[in-house]
LOVO-927187 format. One record per residue (C-alpha): residue in three letters; x, y, z. Coordinates in steps of 0.05 Angstrom, whole numbers. Layout:
<recs>
<rec aa="ALA" X="X" Y="Y" Z="Z"/>
...
</recs>
This chain:
<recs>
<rec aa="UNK" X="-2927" Y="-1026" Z="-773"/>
<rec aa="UNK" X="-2874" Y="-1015" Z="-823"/>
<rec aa="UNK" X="-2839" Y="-1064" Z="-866"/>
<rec aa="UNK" X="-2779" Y="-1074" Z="-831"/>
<rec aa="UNK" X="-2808" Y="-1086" Z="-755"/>
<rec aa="UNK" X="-2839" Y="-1146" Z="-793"/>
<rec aa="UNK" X="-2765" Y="-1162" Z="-810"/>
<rec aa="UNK" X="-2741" Y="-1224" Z="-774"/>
<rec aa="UNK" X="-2675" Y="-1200" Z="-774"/>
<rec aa="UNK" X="-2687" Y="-1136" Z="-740"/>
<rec aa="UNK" X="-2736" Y="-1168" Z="-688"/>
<rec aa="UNK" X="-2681" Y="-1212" Z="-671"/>
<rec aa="UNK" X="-2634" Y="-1156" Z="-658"/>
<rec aa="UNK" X="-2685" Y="-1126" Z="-611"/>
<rec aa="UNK" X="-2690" Y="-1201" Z="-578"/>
<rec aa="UNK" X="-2619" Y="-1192" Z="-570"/>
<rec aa="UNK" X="-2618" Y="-1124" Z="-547"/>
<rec aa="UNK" X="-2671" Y="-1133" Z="-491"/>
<rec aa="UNK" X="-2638" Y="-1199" Z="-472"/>
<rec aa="UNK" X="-2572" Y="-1156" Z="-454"/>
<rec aa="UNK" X="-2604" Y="-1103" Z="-420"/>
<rec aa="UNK" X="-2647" Y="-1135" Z="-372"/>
<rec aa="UNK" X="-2668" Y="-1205" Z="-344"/>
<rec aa="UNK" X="-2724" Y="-1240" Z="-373"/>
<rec aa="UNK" X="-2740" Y="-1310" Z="-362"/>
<rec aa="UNK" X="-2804" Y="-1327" Z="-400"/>
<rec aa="UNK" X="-2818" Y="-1326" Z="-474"/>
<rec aa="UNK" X="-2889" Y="-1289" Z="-461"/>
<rec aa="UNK" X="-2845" Y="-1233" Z="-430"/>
<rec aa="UNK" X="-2799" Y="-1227" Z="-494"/>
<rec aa="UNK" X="-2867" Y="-1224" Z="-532"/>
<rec aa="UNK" X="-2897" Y="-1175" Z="-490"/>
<rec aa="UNK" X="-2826" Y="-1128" Z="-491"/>
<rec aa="UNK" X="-2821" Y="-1136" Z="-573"/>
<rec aa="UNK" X="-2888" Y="-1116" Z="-584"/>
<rec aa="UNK" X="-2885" Y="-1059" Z="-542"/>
<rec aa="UNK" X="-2824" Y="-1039" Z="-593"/>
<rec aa="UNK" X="-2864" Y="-1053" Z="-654"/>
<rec aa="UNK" X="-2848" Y="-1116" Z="-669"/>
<rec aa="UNK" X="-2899" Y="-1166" Z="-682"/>
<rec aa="UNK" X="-2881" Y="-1236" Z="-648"/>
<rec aa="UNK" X="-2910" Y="-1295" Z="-618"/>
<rec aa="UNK" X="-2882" Y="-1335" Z="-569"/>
<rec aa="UNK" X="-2870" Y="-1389" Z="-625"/>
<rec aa="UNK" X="-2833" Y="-1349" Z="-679"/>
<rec aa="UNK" X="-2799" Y="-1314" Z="-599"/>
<rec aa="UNK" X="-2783" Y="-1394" Z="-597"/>
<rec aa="UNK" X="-2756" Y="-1406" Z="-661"/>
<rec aa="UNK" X="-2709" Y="-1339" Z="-661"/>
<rec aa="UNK" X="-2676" Y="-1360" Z="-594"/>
<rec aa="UNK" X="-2660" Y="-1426" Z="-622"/>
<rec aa="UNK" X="-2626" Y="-1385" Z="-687"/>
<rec aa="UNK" X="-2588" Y="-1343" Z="-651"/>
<rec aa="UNK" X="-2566" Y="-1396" Z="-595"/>
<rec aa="UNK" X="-2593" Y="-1362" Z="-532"/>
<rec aa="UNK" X="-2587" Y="-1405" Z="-475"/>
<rec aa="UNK" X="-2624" Y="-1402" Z="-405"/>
<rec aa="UNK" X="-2584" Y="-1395" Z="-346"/>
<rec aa="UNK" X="-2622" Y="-1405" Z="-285"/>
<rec aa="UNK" X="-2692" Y="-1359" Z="-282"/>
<rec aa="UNK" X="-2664" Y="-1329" Z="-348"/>
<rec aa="UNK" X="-2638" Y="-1323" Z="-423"/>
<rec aa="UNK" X="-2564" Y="-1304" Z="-438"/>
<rec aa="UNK" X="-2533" Y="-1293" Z="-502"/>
<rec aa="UNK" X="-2465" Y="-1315" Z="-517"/>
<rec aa="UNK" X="-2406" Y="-1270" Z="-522"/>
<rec aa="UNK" X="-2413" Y="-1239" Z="-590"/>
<rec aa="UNK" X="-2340" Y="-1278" Z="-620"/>
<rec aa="UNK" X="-2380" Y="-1345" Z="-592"/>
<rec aa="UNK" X="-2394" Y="-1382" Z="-657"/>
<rec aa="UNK" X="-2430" Y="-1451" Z="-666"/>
<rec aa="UNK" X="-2358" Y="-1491" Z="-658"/>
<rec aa="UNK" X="-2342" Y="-1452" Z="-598"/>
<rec aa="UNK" X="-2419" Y="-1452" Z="-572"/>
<rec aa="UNK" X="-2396" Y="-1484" Z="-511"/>
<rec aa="UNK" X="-2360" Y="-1433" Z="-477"/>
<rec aa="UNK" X="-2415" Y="-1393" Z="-446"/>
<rec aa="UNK" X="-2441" Y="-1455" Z="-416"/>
<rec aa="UNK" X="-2389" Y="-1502" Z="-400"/>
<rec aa="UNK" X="-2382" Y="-1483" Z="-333"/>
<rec aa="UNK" X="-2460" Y="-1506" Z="-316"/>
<rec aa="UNK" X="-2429" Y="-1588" Z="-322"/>
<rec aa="UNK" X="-2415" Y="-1623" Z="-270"/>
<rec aa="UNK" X="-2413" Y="-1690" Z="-279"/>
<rec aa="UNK" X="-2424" Y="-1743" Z="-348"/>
<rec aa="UNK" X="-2439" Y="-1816" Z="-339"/>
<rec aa="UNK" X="-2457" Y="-1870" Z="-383"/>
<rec aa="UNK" X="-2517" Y="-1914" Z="-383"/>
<rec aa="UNK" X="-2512" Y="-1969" Z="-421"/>
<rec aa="UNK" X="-2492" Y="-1975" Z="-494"/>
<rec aa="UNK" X="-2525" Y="-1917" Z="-518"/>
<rec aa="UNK" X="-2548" Y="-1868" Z="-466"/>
<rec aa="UNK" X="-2499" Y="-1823" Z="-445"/>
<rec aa="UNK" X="-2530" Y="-1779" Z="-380"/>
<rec aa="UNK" X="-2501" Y="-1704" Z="-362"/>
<rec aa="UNK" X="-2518" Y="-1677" Z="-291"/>
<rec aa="UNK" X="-2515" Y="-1601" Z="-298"/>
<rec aa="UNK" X="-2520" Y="-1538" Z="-251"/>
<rec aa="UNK" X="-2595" Y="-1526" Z="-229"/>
<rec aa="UNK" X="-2642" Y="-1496" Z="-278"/>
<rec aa="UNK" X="-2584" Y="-1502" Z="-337"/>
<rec aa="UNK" X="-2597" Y="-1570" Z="-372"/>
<rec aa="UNK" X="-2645" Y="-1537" Z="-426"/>
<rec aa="UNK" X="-2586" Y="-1489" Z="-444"/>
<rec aa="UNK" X="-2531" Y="-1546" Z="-446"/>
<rec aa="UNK" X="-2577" Y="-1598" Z="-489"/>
<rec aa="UNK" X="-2595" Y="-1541" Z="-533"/>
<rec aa="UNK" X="-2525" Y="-1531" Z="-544"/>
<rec aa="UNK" X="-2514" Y="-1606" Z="-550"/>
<rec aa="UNK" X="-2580" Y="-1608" Z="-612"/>
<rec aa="UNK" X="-2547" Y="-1538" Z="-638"/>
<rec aa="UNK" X="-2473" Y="-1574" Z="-649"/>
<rec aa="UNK" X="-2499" Y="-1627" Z="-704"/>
<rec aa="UNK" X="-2447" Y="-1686" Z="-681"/>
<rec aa="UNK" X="-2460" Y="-1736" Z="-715"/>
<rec aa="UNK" X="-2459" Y="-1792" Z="-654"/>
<rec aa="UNK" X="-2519" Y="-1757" Z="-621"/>
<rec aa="UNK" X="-2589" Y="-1785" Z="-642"/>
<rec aa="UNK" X="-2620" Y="-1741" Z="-599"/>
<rec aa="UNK" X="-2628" Y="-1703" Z="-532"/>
<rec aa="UNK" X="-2683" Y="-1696" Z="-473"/>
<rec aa="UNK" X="-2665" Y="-1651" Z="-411"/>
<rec aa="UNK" X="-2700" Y="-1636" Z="-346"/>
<rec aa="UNK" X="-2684" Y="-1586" Z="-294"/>
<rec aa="UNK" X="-2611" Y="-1607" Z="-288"/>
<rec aa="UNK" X="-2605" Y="-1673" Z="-323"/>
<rec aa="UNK" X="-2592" Y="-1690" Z="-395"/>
<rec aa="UNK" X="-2599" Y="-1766" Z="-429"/>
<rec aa="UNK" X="-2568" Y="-1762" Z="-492"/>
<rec aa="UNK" X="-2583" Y="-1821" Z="-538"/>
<rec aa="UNK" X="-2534" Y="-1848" Z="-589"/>
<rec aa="UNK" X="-2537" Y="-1901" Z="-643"/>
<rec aa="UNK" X="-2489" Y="-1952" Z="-604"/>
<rec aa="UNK" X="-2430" Y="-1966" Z="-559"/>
<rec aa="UNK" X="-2374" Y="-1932" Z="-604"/>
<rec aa="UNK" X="-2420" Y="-1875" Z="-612"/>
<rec aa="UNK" X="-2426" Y="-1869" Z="-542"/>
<rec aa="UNK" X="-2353" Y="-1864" Z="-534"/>
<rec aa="UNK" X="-2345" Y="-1819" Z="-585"/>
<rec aa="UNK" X="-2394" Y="-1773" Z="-549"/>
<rec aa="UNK" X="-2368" Y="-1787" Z="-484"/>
<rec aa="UNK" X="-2289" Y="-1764" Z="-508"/>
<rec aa="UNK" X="-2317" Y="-1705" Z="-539"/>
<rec aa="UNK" X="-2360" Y="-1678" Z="-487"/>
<rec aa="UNK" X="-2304" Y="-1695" Z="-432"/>
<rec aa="UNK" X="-2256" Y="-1646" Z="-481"/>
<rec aa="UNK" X="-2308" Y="-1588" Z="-492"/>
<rec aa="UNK" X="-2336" Y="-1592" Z="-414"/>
<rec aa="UNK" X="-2274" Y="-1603" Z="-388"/>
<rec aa="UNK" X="-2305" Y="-1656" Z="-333"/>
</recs>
Protein backbone atom coordinates (compact mmCIF):
# COMPACT_ATOMS: atom_id res chain seq x y z
CA UNK A 1 0.00 0.00 0.00
CA UNK A 2 1.52 3.24 -0.83
CA UNK A 3 2.31 6.11 1.42
CA UNK A 4 -0.42 8.24 0.94
CA UNK A 5 -3.53 5.56 1.29
CA UNK A 6 -1.93 5.40 4.85
CA UNK A 7 -2.57 9.20 4.82
CA UNK A 8 -5.30 10.14 7.25
CA UNK A 9 -6.17 12.93 5.32
CA UNK A 10 -6.83 11.17 2.15
CA UNK A 11 -8.73 8.24 3.90
CA UNK A 12 -10.93 10.81 5.22
CA UNK A 13 -11.72 12.22 1.90
CA UNK A 14 -12.63 8.72 0.72
CA UNK A 15 -14.87 8.53 4.16
CA UNK A 16 -16.39 11.50 2.80
CA UNK A 17 -16.70 10.54 -0.65
CA UNK A 18 -18.45 7.14 0.07
CA UNK A 19 -20.62 8.80 2.69
CA UNK A 20 -22.06 11.12 -0.30
CA UNK A 21 -22.50 8.54 -2.68
CA UNK A 22 -24.32 5.96 -1.00
CA UNK A 23 -25.99 5.09 2.44
CA UNK A 24 -24.11 3.38 4.97
CA UNK A 25 -25.08 3.03 8.49
CA UNK A 26 -22.46 0.99 10.31
CA UNK A 27 -18.82 1.76 10.95
CA UNK A 28 -17.76 -2.02 9.94
CA UNK A 29 -19.36 -1.10 6.53
CA UNK A 30 -17.16 2.17 6.13
CA UNK A 31 -14.20 -0.20 7.05
CA UNK A 32 -15.07 -2.79 4.75
CA UNK A 33 -15.72 0.05 1.66
CA UNK A 34 -12.13 1.91 2.59
CA UNK A 35 -10.28 -1.09 2.52
CA UNK A 36 -11.61 -2.25 -0.55
CA UNK A 37 -10.12 1.35 -1.91
CA UNK A 38 -6.80 0.80 -0.29
CA UNK A 39 -7.08 2.38 2.61
CA UNK A 40 -6.17 0.72 5.75
CA UNK A 41 -8.81 1.46 8.64
CA UNK A 42 -10.34 0.10 11.59
CA UNK A 43 -13.50 0.77 12.83
CA UNK A 44 -11.71 2.85 15.71
CA UNK A 45 -9.45 5.24 13.70
CA UNK A 46 -13.30 4.95 11.07
CA UNK A 47 -14.57 6.31 14.69
CA UNK A 48 -12.26 8.86 15.36
CA UNK A 49 -12.29 10.44 11.59
CA UNK A 50 -16.14 10.80 11.76
CA UNK A 51 -15.88 12.64 14.93
CA UNK A 52 -13.04 15.08 13.02
CA UNK A 53 -14.89 15.76 10.29
CA UNK A 54 -18.39 16.11 12.16
CA UNK A 55 -20.44 13.42 10.39
CA UNK A 56 -23.63 12.95 11.97
CA UNK A 57 -26.14 9.93 11.80
CA UNK A 58 -29.42 10.54 10.57
CA UNK A 59 -31.69 7.76 11.06
CA UNK A 60 -30.13 4.09 9.68
CA UNK A 61 -27.25 6.39 8.36
CA UNK A 62 -24.19 8.93 8.29
CA UNK A 63 -24.56 12.42 6.60
CA UNK A 64 -22.08 14.96 6.18
CA UNK A 65 -22.81 18.55 6.48
CA UNK A 66 -23.08 20.95 3.68
CA UNK A 67 -19.52 21.65 2.74
CA UNK A 68 -19.82 25.85 3.97
CA UNK A 69 -21.15 24.10 7.43
CA UNK A 70 -18.34 25.02 9.86
CA UNK A 71 -18.12 24.13 13.63
CA UNK A 72 -20.13 27.58 14.65
CA UNK A 73 -22.73 26.82 12.20
CA UNK A 74 -22.58 22.83 12.91
CA UNK A 75 -26.13 22.96 13.74
CA UNK A 76 -27.72 23.52 10.61
CA UNK A 77 -27.78 20.12 9.14
CA UNK A 78 -29.35 18.89 12.23
CA UNK A 79 -31.53 21.35 13.74
CA UNK A 80 -34.50 20.22 12.26
CA UNK A 81 -34.17 16.55 14.16
CA UNK A 82 -35.33 18.76 17.80
CA UNK A 83 -38.31 18.72 18.95
CA UNK A 84 -38.67 19.56 22.19
CA UNK A 85 -35.91 20.80 25.36
CA UNK A 86 -36.92 20.58 28.96
CA UNK A 87 -35.17 21.05 32.12
CA UNK A 88 -34.64 18.71 34.94
CA UNK A 89 -33.62 20.16 37.79
CA UNK A 90 -30.68 22.51 38.34
CA UNK A 91 -28.40 20.98 36.14
CA UNK A 92 -29.81 18.50 33.70
CA UNK A 93 -31.10 19.95 30.76
CA UNK A 94 -33.05 16.94 28.60
CA UNK A 95 -33.57 17.25 24.53
CA UNK A 96 -36.19 14.91 22.93
CA UNK A 97 -35.09 14.49 19.29
CA UNK A 98 -36.48 12.86 15.98
CA UNK A 99 -36.06 8.92 16.16
CA UNK A 100 -32.68 7.45 15.64
CA UNK A 101 -31.04 11.29 15.62
CA UNK A 102 -29.96 11.93 19.32
CA UNK A 103 -26.34 10.53 18.67
CA UNK A 104 -25.98 13.12 15.79
CA UNK A 105 -27.47 16.15 17.88
CA UNK A 106 -25.28 15.30 21.21
CA UNK A 107 -22.32 14.88 19.00
CA UNK A 108 -22.94 18.17 17.79
CA UNK A 109 -23.65 19.41 21.28
CA UNK A 110 -19.72 17.65 22.59
CA UNK A 111 -18.33 19.03 19.04
CA UNK A 112 -19.51 22.90 19.97
CA UNK A 113 -17.13 23.22 23.21
CA UNK A 114 -19.72 25.64 25.27
CA UNK A 115 -18.48 26.12 28.07
CA UNK A 116 -21.94 25.50 30.32
CA UNK A 117 -22.01 21.82 29.09
CA UNK A 118 -20.17 19.31 31.41
CA UNK A 119 -21.11 16.68 29.40
CA UNK A 120 -23.60 14.71 27.20
CA UNK A 121 -25.26 11.04 27.08
CA UNK A 122 -27.90 10.31 24.30
CA UNK A 123 -30.13 7.35 23.52
CA UNK A 124 -32.21 6.63 20.56
CA UNK A 125 -33.96 10.01 20.66
CA UNK A 126 -33.18 11.52 23.99
CA UNK A 127 -30.31 13.66 25.15
CA UNK A 128 -29.49 14.64 29.15
CA UNK A 129 -27.12 17.17 29.03
CA UNK A 130 -25.38 17.90 32.36
CA UNK A 131 -24.19 21.31 33.41
CA UNK A 132 -22.28 22.68 36.41
CA UNK A 133 -25.43 24.54 37.99
CA UNK A 134 -28.65 26.48 37.66
CA UNK A 135 -27.19 29.62 35.65
CA UNK A 136 -25.40 27.18 33.51
CA UNK A 137 -28.44 25.53 32.80
CA UNK A 138 -29.99 28.64 31.63
CA UNK A 139 -27.33 29.60 29.73
CA UNK A 140 -27.63 26.28 27.85
CA UNK A 141 -31.20 26.32 27.78
CA UNK A 142 -31.19 30.18 25.86
CA UNK A 143 -28.64 28.99 23.59
CA UNK A 144 -29.99 25.83 22.43
CA UNK A 145 -33.64 27.45 22.21
CA UNK A 146 -31.67 30.16 19.64
CA UNK A 147 -29.67 27.52 17.55
CA UNK A 148 -32.78 24.80 17.50
CA UNK A 149 -35.16 27.19 17.14
CA UNK A 150 -37.70 25.20 19.64
Amino acid sequence: MSAELQHPVSRRAALLRIIRDSSVGKQDDLVRLLKKQGFEATQSSVSRDLRELHVAKAGDRYIVPAEDVVPSNLFASIANFVLAIKTAGPSLTVINTTTATAQGVAQAIDKSNWPEVVGTISGDDTIFIATEDARAQRKLGDRLREVFRV
